[in-house]
C-alpha positions, 0 to 999 in steps of 0.5 A: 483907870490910866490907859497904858501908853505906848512906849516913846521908843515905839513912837520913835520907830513907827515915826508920827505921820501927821507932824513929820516932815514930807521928806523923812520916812522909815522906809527911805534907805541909803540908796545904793552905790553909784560908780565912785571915782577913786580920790586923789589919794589912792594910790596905784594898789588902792585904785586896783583894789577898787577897780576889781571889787567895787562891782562885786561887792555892788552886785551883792547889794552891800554897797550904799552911798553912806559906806562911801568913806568906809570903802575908801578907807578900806582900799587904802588899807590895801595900799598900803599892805601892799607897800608895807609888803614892797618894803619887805621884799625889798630890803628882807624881814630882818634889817641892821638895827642902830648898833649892828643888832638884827632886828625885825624890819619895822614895815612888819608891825605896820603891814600886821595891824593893817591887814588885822584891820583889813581884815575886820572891815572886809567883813562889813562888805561882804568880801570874804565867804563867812560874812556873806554866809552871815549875811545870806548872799550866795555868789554864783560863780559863771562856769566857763563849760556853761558859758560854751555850752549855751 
C-alpha cells in the first residue's frame, strides 16, 4: 500500500530546513519602510505628496521597502494631476481646435486616466478610508480638546 505524499506545494510553503540556505526562511518579511528621499524626478507636487503621507502611511505599517517604486510612482501620478489641473486652470476646459472648432482641452483625457489610476493605487497603501476598512486599520485622529485637556 503507497503512503500518500504531501503535496509539493505544502513542501514549498512549509520550506525544508535541512537543504535550505541559512539566510531563506518563510518568516522573514520586507522590512518595513525607512525614510526615503524623493529622486531627482519628482517634482515639486510629487515631493509634497511624499512629504505629507509618508508618515501616515508608515504609521499605519503599509509601507515596506519593496513598495519603494510603488510609492514613487504614485507621488508622480500626484505630480502630474496637479499639472494637468495647472493647465486647465490656465488656459480653460475647452480651447480653439485647428479649424476654430471648441474642443475639450486635451490635459482633461490625461488628468482623468491619471487620477482613475491614482485612485486604484492609493488603495494599495492605505490612503483612503474603504482600503483601510479592508485592511483593518483604524486611525485615531488626536483631538485638539484632548491635547489641552492632558
Amino acid at each position: 500500500m503507497r503512503k500518500d505524499k504531501k503535496s509539493s506545494r505544502f513542501t514549498i510553503l512549509e520550506g525544508n530546513p535541512g537543504k535550505r540556505s541559512p539566510g531563506r526562511s518563510l518568516k522573514s518579511l520586507p522590512a518595513p519602510a525607512s525614510r526615503w528621499n524623493c529622486p531627482a524626478w519628482l517634482g515639486e507636487h510629487g515631493r509634497q505628496f511624499h512629504k505629507r503621507y509618508f508618515p501616515i502611511a508608515d504609521q499605519m505599517g503599509t509601507l515596506t521597502e519593496a513598495d519603494k517604486a510603488s510609492w514613487f510612482l504614485l507621488c508622480g501620478r500626484w505630480q502630474r494631476i496637479m499639472e494637468c489641473e495647472e493647465a486647465i486652470n490656465r488656459d480653460g476646459l475647452v480651447v480653439p481646435g485647428r479649424s476654430g472648432e471648441v474642443k475639450r482641452h486635451p490635459a482633461s483625457t490625461v488628468h482623468r486616466a491619471e487620477y482613475d489610476a491614482f485612485r486604484r493605487e492609493r488603495a494599495v497603501f492605505g490612503l483612503d478610508p474603504e482600503s483601510r476598512g479592508k485592511m483593518g486599520i483604524t486611525v485615531t485622529k488626536p483631538s485638539k480638546l484632548a491635547d489641552m485637556i492632558d
